[in-house]
KOLPA-524771 format. One record per residue (C-alpha): residue in three letters; y, x, z. Coordinates in steps of 0.5 Angstrom, whole numbers. Layout:
<sites>
<site ALA, <Y, X, Z>>
...
</sites>
This chain:
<sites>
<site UNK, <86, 53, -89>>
<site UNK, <90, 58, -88>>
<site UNK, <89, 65, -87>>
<site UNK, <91, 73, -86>>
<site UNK, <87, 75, -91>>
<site UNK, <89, 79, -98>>
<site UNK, <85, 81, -104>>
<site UNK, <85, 88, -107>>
<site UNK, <83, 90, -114>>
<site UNK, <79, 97, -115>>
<site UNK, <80, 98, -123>>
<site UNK, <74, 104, -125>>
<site UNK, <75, 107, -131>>
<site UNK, <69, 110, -133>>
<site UNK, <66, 114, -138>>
<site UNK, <60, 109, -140>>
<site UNK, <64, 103, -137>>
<site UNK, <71, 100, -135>>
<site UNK, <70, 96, -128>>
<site UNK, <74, 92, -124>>
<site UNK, <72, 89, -117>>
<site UNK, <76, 85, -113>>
<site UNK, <75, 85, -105>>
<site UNK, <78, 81, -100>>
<site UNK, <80, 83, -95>>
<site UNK, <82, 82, -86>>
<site UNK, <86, 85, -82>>
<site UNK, <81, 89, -77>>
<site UNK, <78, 92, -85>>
<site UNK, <73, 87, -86>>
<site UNK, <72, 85, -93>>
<site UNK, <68, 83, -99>>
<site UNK, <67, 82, -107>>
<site UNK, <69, 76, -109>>
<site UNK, <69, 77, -116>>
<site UNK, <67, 83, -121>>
<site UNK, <68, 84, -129>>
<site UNK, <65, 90, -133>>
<site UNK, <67, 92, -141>>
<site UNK, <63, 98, -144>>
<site UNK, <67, 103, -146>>
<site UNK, <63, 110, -148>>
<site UNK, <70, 114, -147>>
<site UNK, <65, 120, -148>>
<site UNK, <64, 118, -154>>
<site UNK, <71, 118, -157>>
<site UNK, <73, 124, -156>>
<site UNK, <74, 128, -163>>
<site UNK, <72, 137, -163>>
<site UNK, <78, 139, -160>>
<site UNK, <76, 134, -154>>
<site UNK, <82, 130, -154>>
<site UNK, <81, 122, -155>>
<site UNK, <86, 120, -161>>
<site UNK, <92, 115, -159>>
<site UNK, <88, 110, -163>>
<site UNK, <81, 111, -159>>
<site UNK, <86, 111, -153>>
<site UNK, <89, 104, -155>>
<site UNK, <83, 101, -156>>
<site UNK, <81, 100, -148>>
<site UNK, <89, 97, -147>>
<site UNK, <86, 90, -148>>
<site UNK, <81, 91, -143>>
<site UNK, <86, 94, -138>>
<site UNK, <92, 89, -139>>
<site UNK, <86, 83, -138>>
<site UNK, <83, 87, -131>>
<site UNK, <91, 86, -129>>
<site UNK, <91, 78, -132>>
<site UNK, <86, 77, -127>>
<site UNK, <88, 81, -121>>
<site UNK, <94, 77, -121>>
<site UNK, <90, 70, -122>>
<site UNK, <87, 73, -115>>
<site UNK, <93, 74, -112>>
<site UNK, <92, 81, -111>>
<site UNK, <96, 85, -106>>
<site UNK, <96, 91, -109>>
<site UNK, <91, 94, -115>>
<site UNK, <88, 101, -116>>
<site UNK, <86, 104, -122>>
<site UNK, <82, 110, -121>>
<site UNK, <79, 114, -128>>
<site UNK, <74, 120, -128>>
<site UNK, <70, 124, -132>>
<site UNK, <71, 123, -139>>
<site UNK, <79, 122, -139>>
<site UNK, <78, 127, -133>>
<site UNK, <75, 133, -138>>
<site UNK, <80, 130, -144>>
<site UNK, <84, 136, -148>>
<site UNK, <90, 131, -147>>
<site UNK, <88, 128, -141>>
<site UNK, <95, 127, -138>>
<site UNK, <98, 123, -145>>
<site UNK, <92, 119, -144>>
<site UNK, <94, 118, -137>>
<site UNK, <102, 116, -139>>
<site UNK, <101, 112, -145>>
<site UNK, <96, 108, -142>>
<site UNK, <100, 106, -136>>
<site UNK, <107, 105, -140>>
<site UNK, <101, 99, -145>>
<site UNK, <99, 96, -138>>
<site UNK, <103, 96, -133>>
<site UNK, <99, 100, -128>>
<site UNK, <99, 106, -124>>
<site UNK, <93, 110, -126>>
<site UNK, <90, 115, -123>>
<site UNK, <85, 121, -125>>
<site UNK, <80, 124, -120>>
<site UNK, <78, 130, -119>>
<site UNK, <70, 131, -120>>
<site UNK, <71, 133, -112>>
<site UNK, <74, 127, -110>>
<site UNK, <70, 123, -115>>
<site UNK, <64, 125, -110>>
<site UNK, <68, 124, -104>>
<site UNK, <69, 117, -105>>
<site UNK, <61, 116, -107>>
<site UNK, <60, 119, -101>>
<site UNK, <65, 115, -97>>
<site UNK, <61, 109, -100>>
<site UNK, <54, 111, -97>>
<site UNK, <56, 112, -91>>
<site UNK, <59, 106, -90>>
<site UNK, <53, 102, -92>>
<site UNK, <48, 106, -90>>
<site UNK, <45, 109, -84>>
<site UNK, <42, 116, -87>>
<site UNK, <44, 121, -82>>
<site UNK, <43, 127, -87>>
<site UNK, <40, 127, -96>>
<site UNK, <43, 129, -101>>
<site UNK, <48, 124, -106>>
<site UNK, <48, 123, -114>>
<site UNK, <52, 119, -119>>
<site UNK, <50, 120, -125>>
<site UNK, <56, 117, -129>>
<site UNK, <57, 117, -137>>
<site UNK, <60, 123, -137>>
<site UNK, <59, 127, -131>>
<site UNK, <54, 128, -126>>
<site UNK, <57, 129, -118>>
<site UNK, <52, 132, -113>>
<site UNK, <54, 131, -105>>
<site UNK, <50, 134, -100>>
<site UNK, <52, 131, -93>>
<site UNK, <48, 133, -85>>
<site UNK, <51, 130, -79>>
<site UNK, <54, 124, -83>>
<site UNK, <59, 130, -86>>
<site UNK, <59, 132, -93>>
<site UNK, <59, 139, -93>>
<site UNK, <58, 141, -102>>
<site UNK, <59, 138, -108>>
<site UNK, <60, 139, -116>>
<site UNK, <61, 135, -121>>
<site UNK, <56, 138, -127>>
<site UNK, <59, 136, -134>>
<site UNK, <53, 132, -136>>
<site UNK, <52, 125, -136>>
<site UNK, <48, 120, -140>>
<site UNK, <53, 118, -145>>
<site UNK, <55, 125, -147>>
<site UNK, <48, 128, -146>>
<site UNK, <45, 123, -151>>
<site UNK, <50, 125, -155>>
<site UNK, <49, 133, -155>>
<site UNK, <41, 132, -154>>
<site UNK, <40, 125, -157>>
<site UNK, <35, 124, -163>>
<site UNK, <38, 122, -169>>
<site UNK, <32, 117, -169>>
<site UNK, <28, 115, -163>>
<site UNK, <23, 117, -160>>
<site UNK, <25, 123, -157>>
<site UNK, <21, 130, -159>>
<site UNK, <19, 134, -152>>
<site UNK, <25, 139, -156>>
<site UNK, <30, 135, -154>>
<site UNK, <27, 133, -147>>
<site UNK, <26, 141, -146>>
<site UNK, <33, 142, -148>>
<site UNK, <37, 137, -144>>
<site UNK, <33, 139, -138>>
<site UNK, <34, 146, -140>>
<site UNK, <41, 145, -139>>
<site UNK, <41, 141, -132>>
<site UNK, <37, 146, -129>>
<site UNK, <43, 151, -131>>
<site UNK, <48, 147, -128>>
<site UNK, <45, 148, -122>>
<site UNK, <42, 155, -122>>
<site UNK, <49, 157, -118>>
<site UNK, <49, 153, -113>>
<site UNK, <44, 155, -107>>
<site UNK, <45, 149, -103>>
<site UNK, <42, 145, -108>>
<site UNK, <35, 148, -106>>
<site UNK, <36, 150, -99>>
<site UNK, <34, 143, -96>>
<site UNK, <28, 141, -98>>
<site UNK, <24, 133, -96>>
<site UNK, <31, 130, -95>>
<site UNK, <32, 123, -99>>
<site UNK, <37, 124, -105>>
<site UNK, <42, 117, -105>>
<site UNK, <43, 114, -112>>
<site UNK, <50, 111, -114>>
<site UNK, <51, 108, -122>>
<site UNK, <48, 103, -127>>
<site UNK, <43, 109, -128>>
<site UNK, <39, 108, -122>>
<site UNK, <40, 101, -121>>
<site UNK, <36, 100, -128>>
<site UNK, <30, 104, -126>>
<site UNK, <31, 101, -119>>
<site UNK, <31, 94, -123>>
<site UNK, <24, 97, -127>>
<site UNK, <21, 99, -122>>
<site UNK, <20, 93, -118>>
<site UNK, <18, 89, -124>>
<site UNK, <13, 93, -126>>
<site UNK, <11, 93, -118>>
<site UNK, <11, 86, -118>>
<site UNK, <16, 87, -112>>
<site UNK, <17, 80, -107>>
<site UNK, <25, 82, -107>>
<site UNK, <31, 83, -112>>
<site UNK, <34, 87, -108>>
<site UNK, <38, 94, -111>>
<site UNK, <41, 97, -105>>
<site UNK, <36, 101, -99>>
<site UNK, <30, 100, -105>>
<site UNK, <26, 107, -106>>
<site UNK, <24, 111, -113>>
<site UNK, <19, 114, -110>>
<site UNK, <17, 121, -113>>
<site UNK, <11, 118, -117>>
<site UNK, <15, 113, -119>>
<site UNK, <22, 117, -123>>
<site UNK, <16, 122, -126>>
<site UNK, <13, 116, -130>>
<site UNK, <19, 114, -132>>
<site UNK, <22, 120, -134>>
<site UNK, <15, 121, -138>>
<site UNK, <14, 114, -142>>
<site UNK, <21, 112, -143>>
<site UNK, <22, 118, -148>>
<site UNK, <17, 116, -152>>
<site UNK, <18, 109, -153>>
<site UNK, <23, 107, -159>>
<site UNK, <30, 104, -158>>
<site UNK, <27, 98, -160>>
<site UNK, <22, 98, -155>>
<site UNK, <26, 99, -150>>
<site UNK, <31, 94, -151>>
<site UNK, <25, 89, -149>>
<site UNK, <23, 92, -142>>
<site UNK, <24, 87, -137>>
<site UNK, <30, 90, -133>>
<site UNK, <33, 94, -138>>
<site UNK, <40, 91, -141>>
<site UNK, <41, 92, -148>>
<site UNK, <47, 96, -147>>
<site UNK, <44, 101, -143>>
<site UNK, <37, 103, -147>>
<site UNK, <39, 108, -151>>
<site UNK, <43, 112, -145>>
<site UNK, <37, 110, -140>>
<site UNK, <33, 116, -142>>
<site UNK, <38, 122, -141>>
<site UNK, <39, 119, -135>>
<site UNK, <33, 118, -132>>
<site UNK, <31, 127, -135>>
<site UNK, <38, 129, -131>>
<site UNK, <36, 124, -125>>
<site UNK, <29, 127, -125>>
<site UNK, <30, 134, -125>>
<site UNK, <36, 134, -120>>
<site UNK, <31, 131, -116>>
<site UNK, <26, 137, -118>>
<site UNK, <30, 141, -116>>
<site UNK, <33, 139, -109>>
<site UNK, <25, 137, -107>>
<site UNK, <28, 131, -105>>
<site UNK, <22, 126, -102>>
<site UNK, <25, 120, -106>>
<site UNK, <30, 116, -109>>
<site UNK, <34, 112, -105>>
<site UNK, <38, 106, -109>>
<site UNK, <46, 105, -107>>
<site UNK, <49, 99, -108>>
<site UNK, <55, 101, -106>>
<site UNK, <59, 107, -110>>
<site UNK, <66, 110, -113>>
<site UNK, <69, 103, -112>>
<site UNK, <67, 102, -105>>
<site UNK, <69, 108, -103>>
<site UNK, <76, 107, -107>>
<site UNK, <77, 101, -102>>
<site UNK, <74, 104, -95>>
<site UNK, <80, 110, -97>>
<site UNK, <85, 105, -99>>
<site UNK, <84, 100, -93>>
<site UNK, <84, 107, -88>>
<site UNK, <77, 106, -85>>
<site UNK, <74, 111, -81>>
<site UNK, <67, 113, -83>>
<site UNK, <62, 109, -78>>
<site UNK, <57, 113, -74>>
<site UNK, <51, 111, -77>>
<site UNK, <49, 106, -71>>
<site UNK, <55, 103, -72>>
<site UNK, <54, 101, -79>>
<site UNK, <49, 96, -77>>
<site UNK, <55, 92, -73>>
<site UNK, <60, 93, -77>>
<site UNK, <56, 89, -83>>
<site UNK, <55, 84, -78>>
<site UNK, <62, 83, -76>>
<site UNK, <64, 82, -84>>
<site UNK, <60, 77, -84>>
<site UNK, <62, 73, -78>>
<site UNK, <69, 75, -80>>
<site UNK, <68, 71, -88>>
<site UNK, <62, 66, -87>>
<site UNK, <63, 62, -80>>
<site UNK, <67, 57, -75>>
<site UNK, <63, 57, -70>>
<site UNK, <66, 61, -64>>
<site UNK, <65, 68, -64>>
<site UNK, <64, 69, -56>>
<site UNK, <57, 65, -57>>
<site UNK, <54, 70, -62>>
<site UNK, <55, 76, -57>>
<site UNK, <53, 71, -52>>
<site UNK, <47, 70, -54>>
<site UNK, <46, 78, -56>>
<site UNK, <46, 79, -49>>
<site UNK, <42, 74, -47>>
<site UNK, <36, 76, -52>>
<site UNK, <38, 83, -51>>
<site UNK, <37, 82, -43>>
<site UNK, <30, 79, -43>>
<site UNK, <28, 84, -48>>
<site UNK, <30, 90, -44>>
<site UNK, <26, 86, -38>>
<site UNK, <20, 84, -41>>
<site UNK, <21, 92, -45>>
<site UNK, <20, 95, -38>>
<site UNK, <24, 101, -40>>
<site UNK, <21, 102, -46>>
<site UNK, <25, 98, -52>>
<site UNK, <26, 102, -58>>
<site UNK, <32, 102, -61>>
<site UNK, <29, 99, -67>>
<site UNK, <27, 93, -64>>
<site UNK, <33, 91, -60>>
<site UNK, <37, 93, -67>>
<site UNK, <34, 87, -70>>
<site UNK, <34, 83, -64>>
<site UNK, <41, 84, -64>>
<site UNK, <42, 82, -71>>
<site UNK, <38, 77, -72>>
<site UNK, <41, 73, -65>>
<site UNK, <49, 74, -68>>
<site UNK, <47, 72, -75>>
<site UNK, <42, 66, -74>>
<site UNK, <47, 61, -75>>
<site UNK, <50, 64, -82>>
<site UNK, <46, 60, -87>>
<site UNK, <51, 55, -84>>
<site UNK, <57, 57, -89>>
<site UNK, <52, 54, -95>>
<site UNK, <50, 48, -91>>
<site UNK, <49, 46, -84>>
<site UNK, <44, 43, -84>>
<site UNK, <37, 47, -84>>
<site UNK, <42, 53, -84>>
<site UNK, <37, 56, -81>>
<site UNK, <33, 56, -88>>
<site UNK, <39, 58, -91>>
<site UNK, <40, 64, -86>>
<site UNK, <32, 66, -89>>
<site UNK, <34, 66, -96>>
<site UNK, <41, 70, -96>>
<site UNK, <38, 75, -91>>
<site UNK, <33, 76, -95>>
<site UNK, <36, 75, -102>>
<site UNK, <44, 79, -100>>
<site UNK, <41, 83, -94>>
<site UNK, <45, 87, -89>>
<site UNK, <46, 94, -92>>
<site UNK, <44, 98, -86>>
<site UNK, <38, 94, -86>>
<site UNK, <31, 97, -90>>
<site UNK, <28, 92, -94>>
<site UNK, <22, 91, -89>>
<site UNK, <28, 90, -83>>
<site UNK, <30, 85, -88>>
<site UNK, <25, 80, -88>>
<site UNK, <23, 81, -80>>
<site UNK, <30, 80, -78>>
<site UNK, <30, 73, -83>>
<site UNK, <24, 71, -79>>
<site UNK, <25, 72, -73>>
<site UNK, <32, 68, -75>>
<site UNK, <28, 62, -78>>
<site UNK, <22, 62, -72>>
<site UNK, <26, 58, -66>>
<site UNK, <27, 52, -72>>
<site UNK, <20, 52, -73>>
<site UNK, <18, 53, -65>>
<site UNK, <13, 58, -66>>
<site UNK, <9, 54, -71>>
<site UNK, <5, 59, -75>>
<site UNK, <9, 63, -78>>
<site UNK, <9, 63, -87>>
<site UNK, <10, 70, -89>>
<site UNK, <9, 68, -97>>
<site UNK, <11, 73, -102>>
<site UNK, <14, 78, -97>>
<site UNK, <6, 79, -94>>
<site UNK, <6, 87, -97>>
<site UNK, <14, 89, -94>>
<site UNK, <10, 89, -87>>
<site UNK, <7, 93, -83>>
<site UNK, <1, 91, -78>>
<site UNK, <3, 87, -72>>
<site UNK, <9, 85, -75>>
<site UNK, <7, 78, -74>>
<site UNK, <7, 79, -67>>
<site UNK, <13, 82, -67>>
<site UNK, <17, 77, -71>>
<site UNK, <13, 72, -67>>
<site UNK, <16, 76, -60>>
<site UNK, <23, 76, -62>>
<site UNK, <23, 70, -65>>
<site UNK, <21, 67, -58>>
<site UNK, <26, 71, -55>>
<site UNK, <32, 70, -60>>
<site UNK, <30, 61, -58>>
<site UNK, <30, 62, -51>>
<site UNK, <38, 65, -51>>
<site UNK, <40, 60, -56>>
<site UNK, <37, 55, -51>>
<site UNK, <42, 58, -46>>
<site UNK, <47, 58, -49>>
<site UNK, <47, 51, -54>>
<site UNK, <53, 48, -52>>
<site UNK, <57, 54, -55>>
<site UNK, <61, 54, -49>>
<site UNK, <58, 60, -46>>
<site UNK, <57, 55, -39>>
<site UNK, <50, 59, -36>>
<site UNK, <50, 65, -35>>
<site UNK, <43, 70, -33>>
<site UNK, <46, 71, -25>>
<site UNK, <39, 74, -23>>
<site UNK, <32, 75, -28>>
<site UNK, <25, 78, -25>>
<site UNK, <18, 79, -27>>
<site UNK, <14, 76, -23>>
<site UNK, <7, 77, -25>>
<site UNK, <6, 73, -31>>
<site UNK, <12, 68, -29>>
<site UNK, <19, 70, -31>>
<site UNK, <24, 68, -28>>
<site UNK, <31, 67, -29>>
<site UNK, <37, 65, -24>>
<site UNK, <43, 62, -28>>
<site UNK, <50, 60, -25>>
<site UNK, <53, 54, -28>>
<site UNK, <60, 53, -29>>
<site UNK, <59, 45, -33>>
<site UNK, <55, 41, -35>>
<site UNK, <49, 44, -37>>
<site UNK, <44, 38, -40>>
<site UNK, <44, 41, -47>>
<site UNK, <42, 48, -45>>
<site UNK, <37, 45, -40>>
<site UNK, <34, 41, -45>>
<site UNK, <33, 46, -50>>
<site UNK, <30, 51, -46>>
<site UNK, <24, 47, -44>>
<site UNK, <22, 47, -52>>
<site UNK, <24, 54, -53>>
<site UNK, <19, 55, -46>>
<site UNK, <13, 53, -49>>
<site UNK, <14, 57, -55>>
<site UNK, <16, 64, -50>>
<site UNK, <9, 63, -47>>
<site UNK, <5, 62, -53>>
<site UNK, <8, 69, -56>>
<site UNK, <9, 73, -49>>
<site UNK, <4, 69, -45>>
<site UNK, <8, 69, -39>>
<site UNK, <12, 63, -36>>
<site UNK, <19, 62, -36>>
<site UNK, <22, 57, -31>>
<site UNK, <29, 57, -28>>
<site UNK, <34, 54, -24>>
<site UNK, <41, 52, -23>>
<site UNK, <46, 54, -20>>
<site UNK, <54, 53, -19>>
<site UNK, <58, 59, -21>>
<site UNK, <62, 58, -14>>
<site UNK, <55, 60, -11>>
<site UNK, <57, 68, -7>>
</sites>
């Protein structure tokens, strides 16, 4: 089928790692990842005492990047940027590195500021998650950039001229473990870095947001060593108690033991602990409540500035994902999705009485636009197939817990208020939740039910609350049997979750 859609390809030369991700994109500034490669570098580590990087150490990444460039076209891409940050950045020669490296490639590069670097983390965050306020950092190989934003506008930043690769290589023991010397003098430094910068104290118990593999490692420890029911990066927390047991027990342990913890790669054991001591006294420092992982980082940020999007409200954020995945992953009419959102949304603001929270009716919102997205996999029981990838690729605005609610509430009209499964997600939720889903699942059957055609031939004239008897007047422009029939099924489910009877009558639309 044909399609206006084009690919990009966003080349991350970093100081640990080259990256290339490649995202489609459509017109109105959706997109998505189609394809991802990564090669380690540890460019911070080819620098010679003068801090240059010799013309053979710089020849030895051009494979990677004229293979990057090989796949890129093999995608079709429309336009490809190339972006390098801290190691080539700090470089003694970074303009020859620069030059030559584009004459061997053919590609344009170029080379971040550590103020742009966290700009672009910035933009990242902000696109995918709804943190009004918090603190951002993205420990990379060679550098470590912390943003603050409030308001949803980022108002400090720095780039501190330490990360995992080069404080490994400055503090690192020459055999592990580590000695509690070099831990005190790898802190030591970061505190110094930071003893200049007010701002970096003056907001104590917001979230501090974590970008980089860094991060992910420990978000991807954590949860093993939690036995936690999702594998889900993005929106987990490292609580406080969490990142101090790591920062403890990883220094002690040898390289080799390390190599073997679940979720840790091997290519990143011996860095994890200069990582894990900088992110740990950064958070100290700030009085951070937690750390919040990023799924989304610098390369996101280079592709939201390409394709010139505009910073989302938070309350935006929500939308804006869901309308990316209508875009790429459905056939079905768009106007049913936003009709069954009314739908649902109406009954709730009734049955609500002026007292909806706004956390609710966001998931009853989701949950009715998305129900039918597991249909991209397979239409039949797309219904099962929307609980697992909502629970196993989640909305980025939405917590873990939203998550597994919104798959819920999206899977109860299928079951018709049988007895809900939490199974392995049981300790995501909260009690009550059960009630919960239960209720917006009944709401979310009775909208589809009114809409089953697709056709958007019913629509709610009049709706009342009478007693315990809803009632719904509804204007028929056609033929309505679908609709009729499948509200009588999802009535029954609506008086088991809200004990209150539903009934209903048609009329013409030509009705004044």
């Amino acid at each position: 089928m044909q399609t206006n859609h084009t690919n990009i390809g966003i080349i991350d030369i970093g100081s640990n790692s080259i990256r290339l991700a490649i995202y489609e994109t459509a017109p109105q500034g959706a997109y998505r990842l189609i394809n991802e490669k990564k090669e380690s570098a540890r460019l911070s580590e080819k620098m010679n005492r003068e801090g240059a990087m010799e013309q053979a150490e710089i020849l030895s990444i051009v494979p990677i990047l004229r293979q990057f460039r090989e796949v890129c076209q093999a995608y079709s891409c429309g336009h490809i940027r190339v972006a390098a940050t801290a190691a080539i950045r700090n470089a003694a020669n970074a303009e020859d590195i620069k030059v030559l490296l584009e004459a061997e490639t053919g590609l344009d590069i170029e080379i971040l500021s550590g103020e742009q670097e966290a700009y672009y983390g910035f933009v990242a965050v902000a696109g995918g998650m709804t943190n009004e306020d918090g603190f951002i950092i993205d420990i990379g190989g060679g550098s470590t950039e912390i943003a603050l934003f409030l308001g949803r506008r980022m108002l400090s930043s720095v780039s501190l001229p330490i990360g995992a690769v080069n404080a490994q290589v400055r503090f690192g023991p020459a055999s592990e473990p580590w000695a509690a010397e070099q831990i005190e003098r790898l802190q030591d430094e970061v505190e110094r870095l930071l003893s200049d910068l007010p701002w970096i104290e003056a907001h104590p118990g917001l979230p501090l947001i974590g970008l980089g593999g860094t991060i992910r490692t420990l978000g991807k420890l954590d949860q093993r060593r939690r036995k936690y029911p999702l594998r889900l990066a993005h929106n987990y927390r490292l609580e406080t108690d969490s990142l101090q047991h790591y920062a403890k027990t990883l220094p002690d342990l040898p390289l080799e033991k390390r190599k073997r913890l679940d979720g840790l790669s091997k290519s990143r054991a011996d860095i994890i602990v200069p990582g894990t001591l900088i992110l740990h006294t950064v958070l100290r420092r700030i009085g951070a409540i937690c750390c919040q992982v990023s799924g989304a980082g610098l390369r996101e940020g280079l592709l939201q500035n390409t394709l010139g999007l505009e910073l989302p409200a938070a309350d935006e954020v929500l939308d804006r994902q869901a309308e990316t995945l209508l875009t790429f992953h459905t056939q079905a009419p768009r106007e049913h999705f936003r009709q069954v959102s009314r739908h649902a949304e109406q009954l709730y603001h009734l049955l609500a009485a002026g007292e909806e929270d706004p956390q609710i009716s966001r998931l009853l919102q989701t949950a009715s636009r998305l129900y039918k997205i597991g249909g991209d996999i397979r239409y039949h029981q797309y219904d099962k197939h929307t609980l697992y990838w909502m629970t196993q690729a989640p909305l980025g605005a939405l917590t873990h817990r939203e998550a597994v609610i919104c798959s819920l509430i999206v899977d109860y009209p299928a079951n018709h208020g049988k007895k809900i499964n939490f199974g392995i997600y049981r300790g995501l939720l909260k009690d009550k939740d059960d009630e919960l889903i239960e209720r917006l699942g009944a709401l979310v059957e009775v909208a589809l039910a009114m809409d089953a055609s697709e056709t958007q031939s019913l629509q709610i004239w009049e709706i009342a609350l009478k007693g315990e008897t809803l009632r719904l007047k509804l204007l028929s422009r056609s033929q309505t049997y679908l609709e009729i029939r499948q509200l009588t099924t999802a009535a029954k489910s609506f008086k088991r979750a809200w004990g209150i009877t539903l009934n209903w009558s048609v009329h013409p639309s030509s009705t004044d």
